[in-house]
Each structure stands twice: as C-alpha cells, then as structure tokens.
N, C-alpha and C positions, 0 to 999 in steps of 0.2 A: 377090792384090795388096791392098794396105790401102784404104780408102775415106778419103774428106776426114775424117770424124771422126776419123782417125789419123796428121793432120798435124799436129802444138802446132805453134801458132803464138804466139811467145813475142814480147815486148812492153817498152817501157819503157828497152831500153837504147841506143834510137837506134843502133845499130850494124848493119847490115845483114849477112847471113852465114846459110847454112844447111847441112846436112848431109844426104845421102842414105844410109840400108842397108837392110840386108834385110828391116828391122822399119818402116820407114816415113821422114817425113821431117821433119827438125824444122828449124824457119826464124825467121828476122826481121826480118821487110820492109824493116825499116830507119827513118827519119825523114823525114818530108816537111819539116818549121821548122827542126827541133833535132839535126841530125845531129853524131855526136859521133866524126867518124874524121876531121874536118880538110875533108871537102868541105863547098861549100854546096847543093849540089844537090841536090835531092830524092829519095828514095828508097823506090822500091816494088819486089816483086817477083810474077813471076805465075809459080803452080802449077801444071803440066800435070800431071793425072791418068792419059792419055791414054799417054801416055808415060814417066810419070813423073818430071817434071822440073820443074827451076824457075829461071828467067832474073829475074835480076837486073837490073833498071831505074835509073836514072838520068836526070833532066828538069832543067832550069834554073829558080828560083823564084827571087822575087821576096821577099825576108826582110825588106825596108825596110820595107815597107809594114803 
C-alpha cells in the first residue's frame, strides 16, 4: 500500500474532489475563503491511510469578515 508521500495533494483550484486506484490517491481539499463550485462553505478533507480513504468535509465560515 502507498505511504502519505504517495498522496499529491494538489492545490490552487479551490475545487474540492479526489480520486482513488491502485497506484495511490490524489486529492484536493478544497477551499476554506475561496471555494469556486458555487458553495460558501468551507472545505477540507481527511485521508485515512488506515483504510485508505478519504471523506470530504464541509463547515459553515464566516466570509464577511
């Protein structure tokens, strides 16, 4: 199974979205300010190694401010 040095984690496009196979996992957490899919909500995601998985998060922020 890959180790964390074998996730990219890719960056920059505000858009949240990742992909699983056989060769590893590549992801992008998304936007906490500047999300650019139409929500305002914040977005993270957490990598389970463990399992190999990774859940997609979603928080309510505060953008006014």
């Amino acid at each position: 199974m890959p180790s964390i040095e074998e996730v990219p984690i890719m960056r920059y496009t505000h858009i949240q979205g990742h992909r699983i196979s056989a060769d590893g996992i590549i992801m992008n957490p998304g936007s906490v300010a500047q999300p650019r899919d139409g929500s305002p909500d914040a977005a993270f995601a957490v990598v389970d190694l463990d399992d190999w998985s990774v859940t997609e998060q979603r928080v309510s922020c505060d953008t006014d401010r």
